[in-house]
N, C-alpha and C positions, 0 to 999 in steps of 0.2 A: 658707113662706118669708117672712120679716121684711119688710116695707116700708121705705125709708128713714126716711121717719117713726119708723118702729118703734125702730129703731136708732140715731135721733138721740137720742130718749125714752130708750133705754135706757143712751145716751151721758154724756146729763144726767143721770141718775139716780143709776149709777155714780161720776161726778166730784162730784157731789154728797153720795153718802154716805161716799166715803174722805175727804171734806173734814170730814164729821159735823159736814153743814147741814140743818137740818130743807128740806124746801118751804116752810115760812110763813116762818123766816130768810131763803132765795132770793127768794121774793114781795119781801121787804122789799127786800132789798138791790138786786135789778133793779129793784123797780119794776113789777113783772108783777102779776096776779092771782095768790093760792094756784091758784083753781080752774083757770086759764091754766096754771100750770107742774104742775099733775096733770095735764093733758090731753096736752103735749106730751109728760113722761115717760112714759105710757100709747099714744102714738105717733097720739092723738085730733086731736090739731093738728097745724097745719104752719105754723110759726111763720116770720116776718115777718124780714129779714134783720134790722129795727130790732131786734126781740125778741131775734135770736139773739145781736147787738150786745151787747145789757145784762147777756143771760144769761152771756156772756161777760167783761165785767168784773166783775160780777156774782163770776163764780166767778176771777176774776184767771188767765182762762187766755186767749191767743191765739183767735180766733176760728177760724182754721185747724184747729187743736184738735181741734176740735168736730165737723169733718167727719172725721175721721180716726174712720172705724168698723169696720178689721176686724178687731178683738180681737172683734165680736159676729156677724163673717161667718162664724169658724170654730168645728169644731166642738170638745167639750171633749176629747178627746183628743189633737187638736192644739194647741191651747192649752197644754197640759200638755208636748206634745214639744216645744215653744217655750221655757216656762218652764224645763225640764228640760236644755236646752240653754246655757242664759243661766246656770246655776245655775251647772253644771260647768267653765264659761270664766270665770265671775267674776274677779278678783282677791278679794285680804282687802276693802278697803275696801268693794268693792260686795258681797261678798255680807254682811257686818255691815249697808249699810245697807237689802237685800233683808231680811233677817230681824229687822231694827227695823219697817218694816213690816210683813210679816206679822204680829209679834207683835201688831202693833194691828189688820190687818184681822180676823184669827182669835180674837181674844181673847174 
């Protein structure tokens, strides 16, 4: 079982790569150490509200955000009856702009 830690790490890392921010971009832009924001995304640290503060502007998202982790509580099957769900209720609009991303996450 994940640690919060774990899950924060893995929070940031996530919001991180759909942003396609390197770590040493994020170091910059918080403010942090590179080796500091490997740690917390490997769930090594346990970062400082200050930290989690900058990683948050940082990444232009609500600090709230950030604690919001259980896309990483479930398992991927459910994830999938989640996504599977969300797909088939759509409207047009949102499922064109569901499948503009994807096309960039999966690419």
């Amino acid at each position: 079982m994940d640690t919060v830690q774990d899950l924060f790490g893995k929070k940031i890392k996530a919001i991180r790569r759909a942003r396609d921010i390197t770590q040493e971009k994020l170091a910059d832009l918080s403010g942090l150490s590179l080796q500091y924001i490997g740690e917390i995304e490997r769930g090594r640290r346990n970062p400082s509200l200050t930290s989690i503060e900058q990683l948050s502007q940082a990444l232009d998202i609500p600090m709230a955000e950030l604690f919001s982790l259980e896309e990483f509580r479930l398992a991927p099957e459910e994830l999938r009856a989640i996504l599977m769900r969300q797909i088939e209720s759509a409207d047009e609009d949102r499922l064109r702009t569901f499948f503009s991303m994807a096309q960039v996450i999966f690419r």
